[in-house]
Backbone of each chain as nested JSON, in Angstrom:
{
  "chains": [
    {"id": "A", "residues": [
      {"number": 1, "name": "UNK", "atoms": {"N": [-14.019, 0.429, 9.927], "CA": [-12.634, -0.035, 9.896], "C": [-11.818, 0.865, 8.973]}},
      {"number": 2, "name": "UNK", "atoms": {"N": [-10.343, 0.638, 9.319], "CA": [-9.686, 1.701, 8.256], "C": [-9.058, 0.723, 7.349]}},
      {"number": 3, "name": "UNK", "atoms": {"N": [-8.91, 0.826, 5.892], "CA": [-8.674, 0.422, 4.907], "C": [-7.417, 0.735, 4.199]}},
      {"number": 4, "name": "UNK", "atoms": {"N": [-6.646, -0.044, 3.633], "CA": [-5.417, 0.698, 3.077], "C": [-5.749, -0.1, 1.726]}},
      {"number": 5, "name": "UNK", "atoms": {"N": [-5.587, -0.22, 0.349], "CA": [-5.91, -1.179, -0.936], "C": [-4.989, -0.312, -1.903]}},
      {"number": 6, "name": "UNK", "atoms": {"N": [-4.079, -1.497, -2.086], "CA": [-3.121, -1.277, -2.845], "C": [-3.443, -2.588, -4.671]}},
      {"number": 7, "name": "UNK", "atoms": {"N": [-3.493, -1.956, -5.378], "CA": [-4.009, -2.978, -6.817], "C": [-2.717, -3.177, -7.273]}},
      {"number": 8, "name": "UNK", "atoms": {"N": [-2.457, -4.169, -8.439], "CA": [-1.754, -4.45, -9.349], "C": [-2.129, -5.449, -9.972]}},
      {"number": 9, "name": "UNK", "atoms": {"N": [-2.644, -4.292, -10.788], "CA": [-3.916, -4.833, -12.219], "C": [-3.455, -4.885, -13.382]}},
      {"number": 10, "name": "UNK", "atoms": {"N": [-4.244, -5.512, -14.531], "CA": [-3.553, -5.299, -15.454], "C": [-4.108, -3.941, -16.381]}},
      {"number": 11, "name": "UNK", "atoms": {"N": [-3.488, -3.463, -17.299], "CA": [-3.505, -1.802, -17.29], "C": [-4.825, -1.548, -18.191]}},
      {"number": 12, "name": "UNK", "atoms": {"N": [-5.016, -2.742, -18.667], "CA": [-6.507, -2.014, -19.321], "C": [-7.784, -2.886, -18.453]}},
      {"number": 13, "name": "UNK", "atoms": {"N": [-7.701, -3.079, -17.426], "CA": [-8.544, -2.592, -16.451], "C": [-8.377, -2.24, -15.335]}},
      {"number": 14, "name": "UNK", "atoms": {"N": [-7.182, -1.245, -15.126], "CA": [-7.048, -0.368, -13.934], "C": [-8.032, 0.844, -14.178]}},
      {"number": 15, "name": "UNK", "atoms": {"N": [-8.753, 1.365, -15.363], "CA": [-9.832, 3.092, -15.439], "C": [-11.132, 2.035, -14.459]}},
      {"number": 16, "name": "UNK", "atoms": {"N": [-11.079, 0.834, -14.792], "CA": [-12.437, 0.143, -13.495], "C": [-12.25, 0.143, -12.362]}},
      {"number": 17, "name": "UNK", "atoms": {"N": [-10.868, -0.762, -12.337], "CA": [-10.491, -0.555, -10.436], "C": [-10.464, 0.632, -10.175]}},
      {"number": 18, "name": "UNK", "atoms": {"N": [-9.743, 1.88, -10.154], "CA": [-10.085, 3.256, -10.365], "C": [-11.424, 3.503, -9.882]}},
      {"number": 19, "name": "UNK", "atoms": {"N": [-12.038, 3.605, -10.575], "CA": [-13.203, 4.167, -10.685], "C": [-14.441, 3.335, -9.731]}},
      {"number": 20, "name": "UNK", "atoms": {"N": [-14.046, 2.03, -9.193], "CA": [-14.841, 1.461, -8.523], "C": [-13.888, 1.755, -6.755]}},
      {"number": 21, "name": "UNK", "atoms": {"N": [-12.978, 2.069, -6.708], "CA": [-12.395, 2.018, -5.456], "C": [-12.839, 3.655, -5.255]}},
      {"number": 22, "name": "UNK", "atoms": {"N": [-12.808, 4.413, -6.133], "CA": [-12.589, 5.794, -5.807], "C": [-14.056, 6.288, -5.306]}},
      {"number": 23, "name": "UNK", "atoms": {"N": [-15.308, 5.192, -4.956], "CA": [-16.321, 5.235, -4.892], "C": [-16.389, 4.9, -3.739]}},
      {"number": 24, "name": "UNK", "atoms": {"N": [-15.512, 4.454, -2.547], "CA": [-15.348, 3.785, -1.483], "C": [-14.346, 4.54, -0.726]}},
      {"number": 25, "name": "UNK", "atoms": {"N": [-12.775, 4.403, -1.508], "CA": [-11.843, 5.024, -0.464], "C": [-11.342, 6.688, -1.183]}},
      {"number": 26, "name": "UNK", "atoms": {"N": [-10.358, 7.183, -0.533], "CA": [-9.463, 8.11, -0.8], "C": [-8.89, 7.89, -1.553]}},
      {"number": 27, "name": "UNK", "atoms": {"N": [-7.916, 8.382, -2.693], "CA": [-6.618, 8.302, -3.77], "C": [-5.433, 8.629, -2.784]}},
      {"number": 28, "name": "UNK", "atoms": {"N": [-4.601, 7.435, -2.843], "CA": [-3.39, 7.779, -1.898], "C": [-2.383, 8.699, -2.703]}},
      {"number": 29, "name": "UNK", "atoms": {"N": [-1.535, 7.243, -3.497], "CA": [-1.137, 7.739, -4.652], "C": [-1.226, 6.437, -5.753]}},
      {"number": 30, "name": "UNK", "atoms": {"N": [-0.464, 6.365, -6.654], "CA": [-0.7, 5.408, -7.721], "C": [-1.116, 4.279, -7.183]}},
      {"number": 31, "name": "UNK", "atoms": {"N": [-1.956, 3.414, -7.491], "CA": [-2.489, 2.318, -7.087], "C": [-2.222, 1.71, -5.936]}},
      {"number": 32, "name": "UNK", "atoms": {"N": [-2.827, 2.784, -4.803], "CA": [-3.438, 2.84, -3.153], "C": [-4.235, 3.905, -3.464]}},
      {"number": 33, "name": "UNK", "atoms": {"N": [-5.223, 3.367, -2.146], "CA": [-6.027, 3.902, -1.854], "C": [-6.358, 3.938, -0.473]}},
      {"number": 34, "name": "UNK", "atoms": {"N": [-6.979, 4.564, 1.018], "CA": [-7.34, 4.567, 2.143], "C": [-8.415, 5.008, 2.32]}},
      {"number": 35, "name": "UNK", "atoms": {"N": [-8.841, 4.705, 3.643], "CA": [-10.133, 5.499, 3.844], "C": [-10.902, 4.68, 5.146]}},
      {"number": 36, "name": "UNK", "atoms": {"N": [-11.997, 5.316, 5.176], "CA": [-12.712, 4.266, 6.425], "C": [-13.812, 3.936, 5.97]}},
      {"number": 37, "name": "UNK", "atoms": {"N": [-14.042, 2.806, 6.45], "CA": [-15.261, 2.137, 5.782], "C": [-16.07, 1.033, 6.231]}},
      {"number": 38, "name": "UNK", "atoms": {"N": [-17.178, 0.862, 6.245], "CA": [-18.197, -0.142, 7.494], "C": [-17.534, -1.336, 6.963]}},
      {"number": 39, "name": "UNK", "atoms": {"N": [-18.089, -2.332, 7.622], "CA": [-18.051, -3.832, 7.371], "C": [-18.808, -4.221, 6.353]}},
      {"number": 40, "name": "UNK", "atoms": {"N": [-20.053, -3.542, 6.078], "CA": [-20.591, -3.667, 4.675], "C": [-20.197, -3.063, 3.304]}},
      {"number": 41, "name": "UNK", "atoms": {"N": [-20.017, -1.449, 3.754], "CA": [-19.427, -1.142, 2.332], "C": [-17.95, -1.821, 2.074]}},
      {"number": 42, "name": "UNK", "atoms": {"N": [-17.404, -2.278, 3.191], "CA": [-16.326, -3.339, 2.695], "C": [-16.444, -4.725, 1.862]}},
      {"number": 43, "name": "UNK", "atoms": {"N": [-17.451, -4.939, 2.451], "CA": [-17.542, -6.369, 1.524], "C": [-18.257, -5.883, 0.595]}},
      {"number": 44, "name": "UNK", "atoms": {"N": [-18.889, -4.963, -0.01], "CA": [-19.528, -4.594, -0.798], "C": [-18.082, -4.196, -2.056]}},
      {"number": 45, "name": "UNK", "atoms": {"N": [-17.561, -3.104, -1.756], "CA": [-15.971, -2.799, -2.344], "C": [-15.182, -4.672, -2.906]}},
      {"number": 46, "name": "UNK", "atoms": {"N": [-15.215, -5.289, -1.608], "CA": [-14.849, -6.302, -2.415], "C": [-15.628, -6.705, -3.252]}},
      {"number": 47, "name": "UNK", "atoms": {"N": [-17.25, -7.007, -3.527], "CA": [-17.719, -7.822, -4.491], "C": [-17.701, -6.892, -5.818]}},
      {"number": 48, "name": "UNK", "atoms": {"N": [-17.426, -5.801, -5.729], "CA": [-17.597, -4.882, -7.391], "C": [-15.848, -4.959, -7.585]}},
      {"number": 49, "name": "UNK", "atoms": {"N": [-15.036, -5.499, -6.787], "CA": [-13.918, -5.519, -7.452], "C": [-13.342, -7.27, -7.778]}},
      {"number": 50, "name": "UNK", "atoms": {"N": [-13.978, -8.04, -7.147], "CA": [-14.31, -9.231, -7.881], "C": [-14.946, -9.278, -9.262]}},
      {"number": 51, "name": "UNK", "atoms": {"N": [-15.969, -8.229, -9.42], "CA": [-16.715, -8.591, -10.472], "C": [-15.985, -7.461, -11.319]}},
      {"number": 52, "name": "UNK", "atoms": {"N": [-14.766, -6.791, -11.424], "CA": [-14.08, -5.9, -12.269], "C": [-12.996, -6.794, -12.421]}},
      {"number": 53, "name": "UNK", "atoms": {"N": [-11.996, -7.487, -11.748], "CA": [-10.573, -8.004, -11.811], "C": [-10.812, -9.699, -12.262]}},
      {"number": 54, "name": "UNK", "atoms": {"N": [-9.488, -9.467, -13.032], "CA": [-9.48, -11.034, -13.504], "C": [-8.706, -11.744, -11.827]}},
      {"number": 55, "name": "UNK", "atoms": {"N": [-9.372, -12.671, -11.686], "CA": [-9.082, -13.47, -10.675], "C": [-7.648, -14.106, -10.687]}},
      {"number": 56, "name": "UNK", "atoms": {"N": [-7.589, -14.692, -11.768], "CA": [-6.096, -15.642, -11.908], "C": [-5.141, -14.553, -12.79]}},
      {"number": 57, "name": "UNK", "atoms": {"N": [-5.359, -13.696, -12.452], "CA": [-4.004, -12.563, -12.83], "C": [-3.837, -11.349, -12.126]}},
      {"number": 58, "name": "UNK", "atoms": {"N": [-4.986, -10.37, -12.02], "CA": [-4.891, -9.177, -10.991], "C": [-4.692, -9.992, -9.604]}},
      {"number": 59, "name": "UNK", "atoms": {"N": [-4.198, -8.515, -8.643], "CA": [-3.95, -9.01, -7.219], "C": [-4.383, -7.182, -6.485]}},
      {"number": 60, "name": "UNK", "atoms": {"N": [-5.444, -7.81, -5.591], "CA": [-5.407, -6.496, -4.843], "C": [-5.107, -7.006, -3.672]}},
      {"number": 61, "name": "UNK", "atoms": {"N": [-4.776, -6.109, -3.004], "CA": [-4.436, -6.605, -1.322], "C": [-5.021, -5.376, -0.511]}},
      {"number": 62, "name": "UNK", "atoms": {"N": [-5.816, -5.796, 0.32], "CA": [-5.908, -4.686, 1.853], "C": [-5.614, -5.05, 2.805]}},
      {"number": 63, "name": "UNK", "atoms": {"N": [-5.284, -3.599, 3.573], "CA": [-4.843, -4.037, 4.597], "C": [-5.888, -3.356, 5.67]}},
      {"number": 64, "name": "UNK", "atoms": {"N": [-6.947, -4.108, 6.905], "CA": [-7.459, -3.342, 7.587], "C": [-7.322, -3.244, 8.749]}},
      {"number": 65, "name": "UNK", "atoms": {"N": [-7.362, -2.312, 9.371], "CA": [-7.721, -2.483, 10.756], "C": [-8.819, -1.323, 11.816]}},
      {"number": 66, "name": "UNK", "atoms": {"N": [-8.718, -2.427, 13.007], "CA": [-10.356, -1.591, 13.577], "C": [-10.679, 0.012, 13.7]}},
      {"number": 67, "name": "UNK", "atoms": {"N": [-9.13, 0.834, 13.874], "CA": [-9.148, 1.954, 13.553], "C": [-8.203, 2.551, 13.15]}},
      {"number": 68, "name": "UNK", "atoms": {"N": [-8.277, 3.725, 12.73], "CA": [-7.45, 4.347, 11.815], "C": [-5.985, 4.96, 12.909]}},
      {"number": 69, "name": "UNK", "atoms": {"N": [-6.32, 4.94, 14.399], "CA": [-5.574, 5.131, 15.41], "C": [-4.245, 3.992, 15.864]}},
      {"number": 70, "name": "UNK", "atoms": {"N": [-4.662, 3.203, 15.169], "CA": [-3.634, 2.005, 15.322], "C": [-2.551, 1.998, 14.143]}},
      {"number": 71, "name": "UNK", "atoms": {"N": [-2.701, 2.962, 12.991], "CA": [-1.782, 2.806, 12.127], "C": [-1.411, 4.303, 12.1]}},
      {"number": 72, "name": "UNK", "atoms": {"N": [0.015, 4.116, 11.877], "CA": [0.828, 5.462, 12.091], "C": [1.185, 5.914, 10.568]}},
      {"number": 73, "name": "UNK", "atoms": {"N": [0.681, 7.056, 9.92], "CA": [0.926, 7.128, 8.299], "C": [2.212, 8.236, 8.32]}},
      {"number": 74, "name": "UNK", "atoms": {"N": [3.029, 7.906, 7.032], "CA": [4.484, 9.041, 7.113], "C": [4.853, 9.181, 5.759]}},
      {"number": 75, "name": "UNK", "atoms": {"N": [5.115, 10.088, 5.546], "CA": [5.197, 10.535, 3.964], "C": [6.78, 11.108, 3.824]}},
      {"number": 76, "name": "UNK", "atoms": {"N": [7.033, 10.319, 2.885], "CA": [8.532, 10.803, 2.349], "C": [8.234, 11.63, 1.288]}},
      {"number": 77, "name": "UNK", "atoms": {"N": [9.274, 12.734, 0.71], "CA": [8.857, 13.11, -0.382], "C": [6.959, 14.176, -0.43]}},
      {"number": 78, "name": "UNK", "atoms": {"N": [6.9, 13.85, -1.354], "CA": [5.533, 14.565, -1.953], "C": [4.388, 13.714, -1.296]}},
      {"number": 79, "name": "UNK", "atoms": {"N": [3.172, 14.449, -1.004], "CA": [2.348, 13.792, -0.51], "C": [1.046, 14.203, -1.804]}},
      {"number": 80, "name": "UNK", "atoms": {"N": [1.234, 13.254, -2.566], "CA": [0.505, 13.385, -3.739], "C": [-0.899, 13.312, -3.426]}},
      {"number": 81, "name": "UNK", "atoms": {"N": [-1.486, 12.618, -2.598], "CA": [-3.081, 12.578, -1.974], "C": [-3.947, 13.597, -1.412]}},
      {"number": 82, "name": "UNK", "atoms": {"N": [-2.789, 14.565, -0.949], "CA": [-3.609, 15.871, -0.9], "C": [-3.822, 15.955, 0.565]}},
      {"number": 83, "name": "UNK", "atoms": {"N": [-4.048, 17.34, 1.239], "CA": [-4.205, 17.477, 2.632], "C": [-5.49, 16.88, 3.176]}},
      {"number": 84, "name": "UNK", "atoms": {"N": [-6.807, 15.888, 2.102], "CA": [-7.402, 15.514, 2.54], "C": [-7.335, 14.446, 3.097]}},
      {"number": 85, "name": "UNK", "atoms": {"N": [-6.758, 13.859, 2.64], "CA": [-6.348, 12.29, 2.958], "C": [-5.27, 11.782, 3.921]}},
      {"number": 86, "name": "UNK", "atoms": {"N": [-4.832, 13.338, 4.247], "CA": [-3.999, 12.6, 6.005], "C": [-4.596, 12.494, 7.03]}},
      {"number": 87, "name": "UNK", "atoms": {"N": [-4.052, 11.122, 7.445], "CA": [-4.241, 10.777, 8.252], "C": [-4.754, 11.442, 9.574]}}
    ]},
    {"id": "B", "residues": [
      {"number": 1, "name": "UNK", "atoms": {"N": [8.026, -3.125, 14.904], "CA": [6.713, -2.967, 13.929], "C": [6.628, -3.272, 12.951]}},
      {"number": 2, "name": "UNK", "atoms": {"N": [5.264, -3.328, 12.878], "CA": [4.855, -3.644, 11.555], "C": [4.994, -2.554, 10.052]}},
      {"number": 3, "name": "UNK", "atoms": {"N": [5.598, -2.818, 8.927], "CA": [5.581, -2.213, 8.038], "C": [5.011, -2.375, 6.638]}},
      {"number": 4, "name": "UNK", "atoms": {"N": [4.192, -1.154, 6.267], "CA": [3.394, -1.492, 4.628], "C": [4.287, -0.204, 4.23]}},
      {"number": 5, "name": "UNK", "atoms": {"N": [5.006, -0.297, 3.081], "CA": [5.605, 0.619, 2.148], "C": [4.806, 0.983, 0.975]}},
      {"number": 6, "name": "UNK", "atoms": {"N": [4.706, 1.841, 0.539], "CA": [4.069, 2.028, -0.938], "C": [4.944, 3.143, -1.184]}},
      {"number": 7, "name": "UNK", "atoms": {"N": [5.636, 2.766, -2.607], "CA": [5.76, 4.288, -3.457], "C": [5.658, 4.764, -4.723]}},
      {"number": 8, "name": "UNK", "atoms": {"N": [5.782, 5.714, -5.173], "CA": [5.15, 6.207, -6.494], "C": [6.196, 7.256, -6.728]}},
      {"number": 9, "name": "UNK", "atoms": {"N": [7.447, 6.815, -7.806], "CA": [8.8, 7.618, -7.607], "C": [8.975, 7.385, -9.061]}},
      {"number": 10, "name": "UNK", "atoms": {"N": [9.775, 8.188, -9.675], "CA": [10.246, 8.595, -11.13], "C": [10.797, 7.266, -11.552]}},
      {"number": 11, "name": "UNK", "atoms": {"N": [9.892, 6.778, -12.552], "CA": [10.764, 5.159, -13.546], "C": [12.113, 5.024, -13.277]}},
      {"number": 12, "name": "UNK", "atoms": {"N": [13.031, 5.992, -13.421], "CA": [14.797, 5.855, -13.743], "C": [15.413, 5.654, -12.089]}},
      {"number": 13, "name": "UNK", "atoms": {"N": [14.091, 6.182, -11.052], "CA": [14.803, 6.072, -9.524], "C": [13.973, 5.011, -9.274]}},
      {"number": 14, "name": "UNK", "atoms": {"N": [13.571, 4.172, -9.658], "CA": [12.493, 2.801, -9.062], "C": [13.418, 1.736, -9.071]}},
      {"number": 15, "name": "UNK", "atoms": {"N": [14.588, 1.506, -9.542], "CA": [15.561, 0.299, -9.345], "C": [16.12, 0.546, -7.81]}},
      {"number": 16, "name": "UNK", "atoms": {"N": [16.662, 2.01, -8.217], "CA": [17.48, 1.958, -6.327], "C": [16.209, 2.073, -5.307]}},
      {"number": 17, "name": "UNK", "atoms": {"N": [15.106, 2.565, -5.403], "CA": [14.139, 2.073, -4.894], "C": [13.852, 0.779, -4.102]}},
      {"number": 18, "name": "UNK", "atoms": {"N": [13.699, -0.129, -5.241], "CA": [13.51, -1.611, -4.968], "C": [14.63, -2.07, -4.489]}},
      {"number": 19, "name": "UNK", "atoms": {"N": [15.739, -1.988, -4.905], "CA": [17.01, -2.446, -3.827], "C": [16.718, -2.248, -2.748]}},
      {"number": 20, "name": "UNK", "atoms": {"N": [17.11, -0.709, -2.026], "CA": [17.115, -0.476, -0.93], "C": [15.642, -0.555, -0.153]}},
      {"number": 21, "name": "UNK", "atoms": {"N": [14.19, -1.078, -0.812], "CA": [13.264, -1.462, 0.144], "C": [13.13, -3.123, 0.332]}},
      {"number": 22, "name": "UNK", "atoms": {"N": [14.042, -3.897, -0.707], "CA": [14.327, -5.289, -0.519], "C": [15.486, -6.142, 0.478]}},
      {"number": 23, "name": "UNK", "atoms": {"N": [16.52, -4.572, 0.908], "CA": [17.193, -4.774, 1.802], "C": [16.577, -5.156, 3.018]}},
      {"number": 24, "name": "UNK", "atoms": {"N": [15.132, -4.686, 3.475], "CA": [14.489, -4.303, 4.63], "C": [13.485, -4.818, 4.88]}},
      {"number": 25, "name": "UNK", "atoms": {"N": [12.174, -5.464, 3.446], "CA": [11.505, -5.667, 3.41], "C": [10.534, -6.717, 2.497]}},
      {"number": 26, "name": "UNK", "atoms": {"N": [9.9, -6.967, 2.49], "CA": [9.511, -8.576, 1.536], "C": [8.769, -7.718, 0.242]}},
      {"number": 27, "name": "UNK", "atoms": {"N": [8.692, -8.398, -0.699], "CA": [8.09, -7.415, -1.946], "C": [6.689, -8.055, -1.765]}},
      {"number": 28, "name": "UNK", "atoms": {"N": [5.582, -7.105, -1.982], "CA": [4.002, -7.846, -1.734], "C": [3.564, -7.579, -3.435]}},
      {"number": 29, "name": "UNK", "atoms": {"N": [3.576, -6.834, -3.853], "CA": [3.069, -6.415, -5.621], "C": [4.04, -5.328, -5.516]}},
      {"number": 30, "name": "UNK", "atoms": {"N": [4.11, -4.791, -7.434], "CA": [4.116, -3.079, -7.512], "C": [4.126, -2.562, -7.175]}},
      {"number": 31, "name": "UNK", "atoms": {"N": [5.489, -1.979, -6.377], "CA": [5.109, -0.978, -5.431], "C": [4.973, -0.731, -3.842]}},
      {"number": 32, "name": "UNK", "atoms": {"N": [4.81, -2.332, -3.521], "CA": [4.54, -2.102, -2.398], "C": [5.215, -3.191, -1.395]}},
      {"number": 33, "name": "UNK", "atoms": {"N": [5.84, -2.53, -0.35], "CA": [6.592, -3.848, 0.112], "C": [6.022, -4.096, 1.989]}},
      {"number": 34, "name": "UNK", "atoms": {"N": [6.229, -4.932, 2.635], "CA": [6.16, -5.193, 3.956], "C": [6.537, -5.983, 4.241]}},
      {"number": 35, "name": "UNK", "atoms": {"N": [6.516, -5.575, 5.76], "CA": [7.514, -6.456, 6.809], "C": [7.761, -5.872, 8.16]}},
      {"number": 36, "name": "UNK", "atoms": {"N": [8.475, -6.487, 8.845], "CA": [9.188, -6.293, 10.475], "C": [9.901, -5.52, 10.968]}},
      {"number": 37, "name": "UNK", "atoms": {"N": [10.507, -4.522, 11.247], "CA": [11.077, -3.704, 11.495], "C": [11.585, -3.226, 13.356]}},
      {"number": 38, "name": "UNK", "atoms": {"N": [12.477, -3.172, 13.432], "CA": [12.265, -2.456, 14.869], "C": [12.724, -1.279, 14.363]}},
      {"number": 39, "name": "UNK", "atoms": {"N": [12.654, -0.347, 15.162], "CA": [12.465, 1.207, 14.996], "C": [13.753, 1.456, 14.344]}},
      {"number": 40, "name": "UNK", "atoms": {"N": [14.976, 0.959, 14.79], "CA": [16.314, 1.545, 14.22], "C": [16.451, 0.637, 12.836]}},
      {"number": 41, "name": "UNK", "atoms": {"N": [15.599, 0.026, 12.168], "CA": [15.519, -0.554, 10.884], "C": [14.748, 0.732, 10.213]}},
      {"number": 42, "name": "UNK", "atoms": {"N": [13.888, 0.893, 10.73], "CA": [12.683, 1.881, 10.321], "C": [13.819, 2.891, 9.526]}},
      {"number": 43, "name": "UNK", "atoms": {"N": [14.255, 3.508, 10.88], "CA": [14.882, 5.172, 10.803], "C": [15.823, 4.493, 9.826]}},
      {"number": 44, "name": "UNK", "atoms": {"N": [16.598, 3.844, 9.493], "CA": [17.639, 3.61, 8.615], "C": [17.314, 3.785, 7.384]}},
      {"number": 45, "name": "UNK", "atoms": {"N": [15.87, 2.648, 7.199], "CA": [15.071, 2.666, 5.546], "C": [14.789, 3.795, 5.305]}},
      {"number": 46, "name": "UNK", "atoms": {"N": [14.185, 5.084, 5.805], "CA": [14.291, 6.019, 5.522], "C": [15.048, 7.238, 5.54]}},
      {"number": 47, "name": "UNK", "atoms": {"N": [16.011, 6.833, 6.214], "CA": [17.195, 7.58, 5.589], "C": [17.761, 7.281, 4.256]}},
      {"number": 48, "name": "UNK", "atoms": {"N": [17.949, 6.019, 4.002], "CA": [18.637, 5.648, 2.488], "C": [17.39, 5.244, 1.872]}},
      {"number": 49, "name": "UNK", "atoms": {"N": [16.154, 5.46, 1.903], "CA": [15.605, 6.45, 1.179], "C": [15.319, 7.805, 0.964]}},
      {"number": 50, "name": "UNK", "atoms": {"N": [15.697, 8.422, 1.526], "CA": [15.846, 9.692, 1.16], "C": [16.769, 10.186, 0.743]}},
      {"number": 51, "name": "UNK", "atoms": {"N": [18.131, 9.662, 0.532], "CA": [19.072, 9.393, -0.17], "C": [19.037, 9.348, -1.343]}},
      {"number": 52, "name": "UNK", "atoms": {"N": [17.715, 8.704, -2.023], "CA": [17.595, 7.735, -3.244], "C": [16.905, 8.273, -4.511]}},
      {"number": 53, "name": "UNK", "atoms": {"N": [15.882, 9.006, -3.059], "CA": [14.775, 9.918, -4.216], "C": [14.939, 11.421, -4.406]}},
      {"number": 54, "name": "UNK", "atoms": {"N": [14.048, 11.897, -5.259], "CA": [13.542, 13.384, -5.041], "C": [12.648, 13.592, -4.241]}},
      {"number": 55, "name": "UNK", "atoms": {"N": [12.793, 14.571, -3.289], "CA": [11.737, 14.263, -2.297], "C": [10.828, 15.584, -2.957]}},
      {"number": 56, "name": "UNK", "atoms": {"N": [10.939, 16.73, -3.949], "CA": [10.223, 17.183, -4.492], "C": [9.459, 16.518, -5.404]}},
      {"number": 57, "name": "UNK", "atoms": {"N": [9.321, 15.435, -6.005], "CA": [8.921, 14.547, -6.782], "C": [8.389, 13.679, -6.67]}},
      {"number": 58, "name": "UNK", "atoms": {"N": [9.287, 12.815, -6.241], "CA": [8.8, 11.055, -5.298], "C": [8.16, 11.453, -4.085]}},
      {"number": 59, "name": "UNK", "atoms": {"N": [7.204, 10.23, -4.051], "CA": [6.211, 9.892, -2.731], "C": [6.355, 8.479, -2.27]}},
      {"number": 60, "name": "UNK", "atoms": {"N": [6.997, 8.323, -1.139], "CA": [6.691, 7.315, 0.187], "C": [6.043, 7.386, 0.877]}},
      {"number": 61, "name": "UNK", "atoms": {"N": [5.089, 6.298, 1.055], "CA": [4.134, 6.121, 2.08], "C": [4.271, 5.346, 2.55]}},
      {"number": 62, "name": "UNK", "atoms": {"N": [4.401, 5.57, 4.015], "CA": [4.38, 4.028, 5.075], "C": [3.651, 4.044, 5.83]}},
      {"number": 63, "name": "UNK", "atoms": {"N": [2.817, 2.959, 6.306], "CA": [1.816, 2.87, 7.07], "C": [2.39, 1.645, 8.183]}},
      {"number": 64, "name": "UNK", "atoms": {"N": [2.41, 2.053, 9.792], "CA": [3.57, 1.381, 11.001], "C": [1.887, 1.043, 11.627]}},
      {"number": 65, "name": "UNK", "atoms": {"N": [2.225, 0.131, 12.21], "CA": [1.732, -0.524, 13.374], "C": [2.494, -1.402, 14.097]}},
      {"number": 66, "name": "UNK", "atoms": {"N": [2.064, -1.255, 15.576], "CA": [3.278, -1.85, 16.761], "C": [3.354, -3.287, 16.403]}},
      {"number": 67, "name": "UNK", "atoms": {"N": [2.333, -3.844, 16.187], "CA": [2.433, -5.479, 15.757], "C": [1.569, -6.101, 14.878]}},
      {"number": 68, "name": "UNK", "atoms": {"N": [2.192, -7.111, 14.092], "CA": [1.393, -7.069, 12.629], "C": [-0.352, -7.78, 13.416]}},
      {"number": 69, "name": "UNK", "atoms": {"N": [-0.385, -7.79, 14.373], "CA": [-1.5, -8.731, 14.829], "C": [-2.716, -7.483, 14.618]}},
      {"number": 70, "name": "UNK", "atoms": {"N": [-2.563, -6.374, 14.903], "CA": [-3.037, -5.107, 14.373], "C": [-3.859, -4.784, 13.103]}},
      {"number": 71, "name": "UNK", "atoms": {"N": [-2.931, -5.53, 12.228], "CA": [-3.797, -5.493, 10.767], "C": [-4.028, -6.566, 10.078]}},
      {"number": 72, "name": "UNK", "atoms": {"N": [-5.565, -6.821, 9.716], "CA": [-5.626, -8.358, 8.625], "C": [-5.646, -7.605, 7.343]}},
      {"number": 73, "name": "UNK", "atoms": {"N": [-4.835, -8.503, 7.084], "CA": [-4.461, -8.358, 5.182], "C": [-5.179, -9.566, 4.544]}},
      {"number": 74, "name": "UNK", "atoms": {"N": [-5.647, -9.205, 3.427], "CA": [-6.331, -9.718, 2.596], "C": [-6.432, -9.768, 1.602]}},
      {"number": 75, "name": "UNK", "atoms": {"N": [-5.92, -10.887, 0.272], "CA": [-6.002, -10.548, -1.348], "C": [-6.545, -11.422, -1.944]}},
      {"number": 76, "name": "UNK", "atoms": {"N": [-7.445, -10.301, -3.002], "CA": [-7.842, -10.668, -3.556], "C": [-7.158, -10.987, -5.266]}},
      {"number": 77, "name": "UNK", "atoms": {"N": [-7.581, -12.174, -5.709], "CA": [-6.892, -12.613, -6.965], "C": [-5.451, -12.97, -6.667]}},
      {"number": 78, "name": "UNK", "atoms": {"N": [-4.747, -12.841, -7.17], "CA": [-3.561, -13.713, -7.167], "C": [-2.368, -13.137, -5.906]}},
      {"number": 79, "name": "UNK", "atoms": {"N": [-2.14, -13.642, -5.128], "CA": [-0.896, -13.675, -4.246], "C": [0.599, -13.411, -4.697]}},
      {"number": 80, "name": "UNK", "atoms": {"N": [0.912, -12.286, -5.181], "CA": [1.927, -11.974, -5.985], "C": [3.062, -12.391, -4.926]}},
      {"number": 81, "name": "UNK", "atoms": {"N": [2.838, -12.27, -3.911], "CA": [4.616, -11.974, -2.568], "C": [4.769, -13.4, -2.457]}},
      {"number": 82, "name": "UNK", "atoms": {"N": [3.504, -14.152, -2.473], "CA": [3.839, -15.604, -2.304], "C": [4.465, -16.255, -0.788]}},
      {"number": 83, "name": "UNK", "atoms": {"N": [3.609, -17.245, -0.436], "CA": [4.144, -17.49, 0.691], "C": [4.508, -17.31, 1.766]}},
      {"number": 84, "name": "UNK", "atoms": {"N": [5.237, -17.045, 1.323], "CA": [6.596, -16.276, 2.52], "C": [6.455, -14.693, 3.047]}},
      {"number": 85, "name": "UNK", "atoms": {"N": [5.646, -14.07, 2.759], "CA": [4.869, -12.862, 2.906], "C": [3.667, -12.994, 3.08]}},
      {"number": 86, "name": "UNK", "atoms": {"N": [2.547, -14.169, 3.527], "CA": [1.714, -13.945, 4.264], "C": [1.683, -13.395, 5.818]}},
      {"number": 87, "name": "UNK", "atoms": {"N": [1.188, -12.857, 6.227], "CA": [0.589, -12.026, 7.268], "C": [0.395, -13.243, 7.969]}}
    ]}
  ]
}
């Protein structure tokens, strides 16, 4: 599936979310991330970011779907993620 | 279509930012907004964004799909958009 995960954490544990997403997806730009990823290493991504984020205050959100062909990506400006990560 | 916004733009341009992506779109966290669009909403938001930013500098990312039925969204920890911005 393709993955889009956007965080808004609190700042002294965003170097974890970081560092546990960047193990899974792409660096979009500031807190997003994309990439493709099974149904397991997905739920897997979710349980190490359960066990990094405070529950009743951080908020991550993804967004997935079955392929990366169904979502159309467009960059205004700078494409800070790098020519690897287009789409 | 469906619309996920994310951007990552200079502190002092992030107010007209958020205006002009609240004209268009529901706020989900930091950064990141979505919502409905038909195409001549689309082309508009990004025109007066590009208006707004440096496009040597600032980065917009939008990620379109034809209908939100396309993508499941999912958050974890707290529901910042609330409500009225569920998927």
């Amino acid at each position: 599936m393709f993955v889009i995960l956007v965080y808004d954490t609190a700042a002294e544990r965003n170097p974890k979310v970081l560092k546990t997403c960047r193990k899974y997806l792409h660096w979009t730009q500031r807190s997003v991330f994309q990439g493709q990823l099974s149904a397991a290493q997905y739920r897997s991504l979710m349980a190490a970011l359960t066990a990094v984020i405070d529950t009743d205050y951080d908020s991550i959100v993804t967004y997935t779907a079955r392929s990366p062909e169904l979502i159309d990506s467009h960059t205004l400006g700078v494409d800070l993620g790098g020519p690897g990560d287009i789409l």
